[in-house]
C-alpha positions, 0 to 999 in steps of 0.5 A: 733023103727028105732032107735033101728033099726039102732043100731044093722045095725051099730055095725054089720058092725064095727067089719067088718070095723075094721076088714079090717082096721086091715087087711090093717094094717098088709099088711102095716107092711108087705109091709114095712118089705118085700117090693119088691126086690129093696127096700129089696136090698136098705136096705141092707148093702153093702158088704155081711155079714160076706163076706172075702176077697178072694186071687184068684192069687198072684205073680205079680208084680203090678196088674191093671186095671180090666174090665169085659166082657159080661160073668162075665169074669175079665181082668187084668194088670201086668203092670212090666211084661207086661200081661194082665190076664183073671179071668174065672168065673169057677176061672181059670186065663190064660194069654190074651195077652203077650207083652202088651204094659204095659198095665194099664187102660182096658175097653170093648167096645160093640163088645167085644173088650178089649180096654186098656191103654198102658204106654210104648207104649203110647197108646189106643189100641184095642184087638179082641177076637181072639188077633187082636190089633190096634192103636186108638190113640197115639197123640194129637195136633201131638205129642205123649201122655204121658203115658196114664193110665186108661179109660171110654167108654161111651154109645156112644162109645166115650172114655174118658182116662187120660194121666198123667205121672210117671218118671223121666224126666217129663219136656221133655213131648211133652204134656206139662202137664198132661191131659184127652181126648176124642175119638170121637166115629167115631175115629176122632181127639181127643179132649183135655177135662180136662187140670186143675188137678194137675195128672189125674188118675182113670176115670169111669162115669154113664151107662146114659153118664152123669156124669164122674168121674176123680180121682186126686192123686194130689189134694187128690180128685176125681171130677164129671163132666157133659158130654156135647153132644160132649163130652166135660165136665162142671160143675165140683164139688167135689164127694170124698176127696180121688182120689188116683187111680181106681174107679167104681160104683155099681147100687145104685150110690155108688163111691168106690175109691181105695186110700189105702183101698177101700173108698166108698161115696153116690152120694152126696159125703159122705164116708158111707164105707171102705173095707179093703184090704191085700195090697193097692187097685190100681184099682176095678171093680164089676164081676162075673155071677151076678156082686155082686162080687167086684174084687180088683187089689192090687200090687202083688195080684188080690182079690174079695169080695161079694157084696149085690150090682151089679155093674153099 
């Protein structure tokens, strides 16, 4: 009799059991097919399925050097006609600033503050919203400074820049080569960080302040660094095979080099995608309201791509 019993106890409580298991099965597949929104996103290509790259404004003659601001607004360069543009999220561009000094490179600091490369004055300068610019550094060791070209803030102020040069009369520089600096965030003495590559050209690094990334036309390379406390740079290895101009990143840690087309590597250092574009990329940065837009300075044009990644 107790046997008997307990037959019937047991099959009364398997079918529950399976039935949970099944329960439990189903919220598996469903957990792996929907998954939280950073998961989903992960999986996601980068750019937005049949996404095309849209012209905002032609007729320039060399567009350079993106930055975005808190708002989602991006500022560009014309470096010949010597302009600094700002794309507005509602679409309209308007000039920022006349008379920029050939502005290239441009980056903003915390207080809004548009600090940009100037070729022809050889400078880091810094303009106020309302049009204030002021001289940050022009000098090193004494004397003046190439012709610096692009730039990275860090998170504690400090600022990264190359200095390399494009002209004709290349052993008369003062420098002596072509170099990256720092500029200590207290605004003191700079500090020679880079003297080794053969002509340093785009720089960008992570929002932890970590790791800089310096692109090198002339070795075909962009290489990573370590970001020491005082800013001083170790570890150097190789993060693409291509190191033509600008770079940025987006939130996964994706390096996108602007080297004819867009090419764009993993944090390992594999080229996992391309973006082509109408003419050749001189510079790149993410935009807009969310940051999902790729913004893309290309010689006479200034264009944009949708994105399935924000940008860092």
């Amino acid at each position: 009799m107790p046997i008997f019993v307990s037959r019937p106890a047991r099959s009364r409580r398997r079918p529950v059991a399976l039935a949970v298991l099944g329960v439990l099965g189903v919220l598996g597949v469903l957990a792996l097919t929907l998954g939280c929104p950073a998961e989903r996103e992960a999986h996601l290509p980068l750019v937005v399925d049949d996404a095309a790259i849209v012209k905002h404004a032609g007729g320039f003659l060399f567009t350079e050097g993106p930055a975005v601001d808190g708002e989602g607004n991006v500022f560009f360069s014309d470096i010949p006609n010597r302009r600094i543009h700002r794309w507005s999220v509602d679409g309209e561009i308007s000039v920022f600033r006349a008379a920029s000094g050939g502005a290239n490179g441009l980056y903003f600091d915390r207080d809004g503050n548009l600090i940009a490369c100037e070729m022809e004055t050889r400078a880091i300068t810094s303009t106020t919203p309302d049009g204030r610019v002021t001289i940050l550094a022009d000098e090193y060791d004494g004397k003046p400074l190439n012709m610096t070209n692009d730039l990275w803030i860090a998170p504690n102020g400090g600022i990264f820049f190359s200095d390399p040069y494009y002209g004709e009369d290349a052993d008369s520089l003062e420098q002596g080569g072509y170099h990256v600096y720092y500029l200590p965030p207290d605004g003191s003495a700079l500090v020679r960080v880079i003297d080794d590559l053969a002509q340093p050209n785009g720089v960008v690094g992570t929002p932890d302040g970590k790791t800089l990334y310096v692109a090198d036309p002339g070795s075909e390379k962009t290489y990573a660094y370590a970001i020491q406390v005082d800013g001083t740079l170790g570890g150097r290895r190789v993060a693409a095979d291509a190191g033509h101009d600008g770079l940025t990143l987006d939130e996964r840690g994706n390096l996108y080099v602007a080297d004819g087309v867009v090419k764009i590597y993993s944090s390992e250092g594999e080229r996992i995608s391309t973006i082509e574009t109408p003419e050749a990329p001189a510079n790149l940065t993410f935009g807009g309201p969310d940051r999902r837009t790729l913004f893309i300075t290309a010689r006479t044009g200034f264009y944009s791509i949708r994105m399935n990644v924000r940008g860092q």
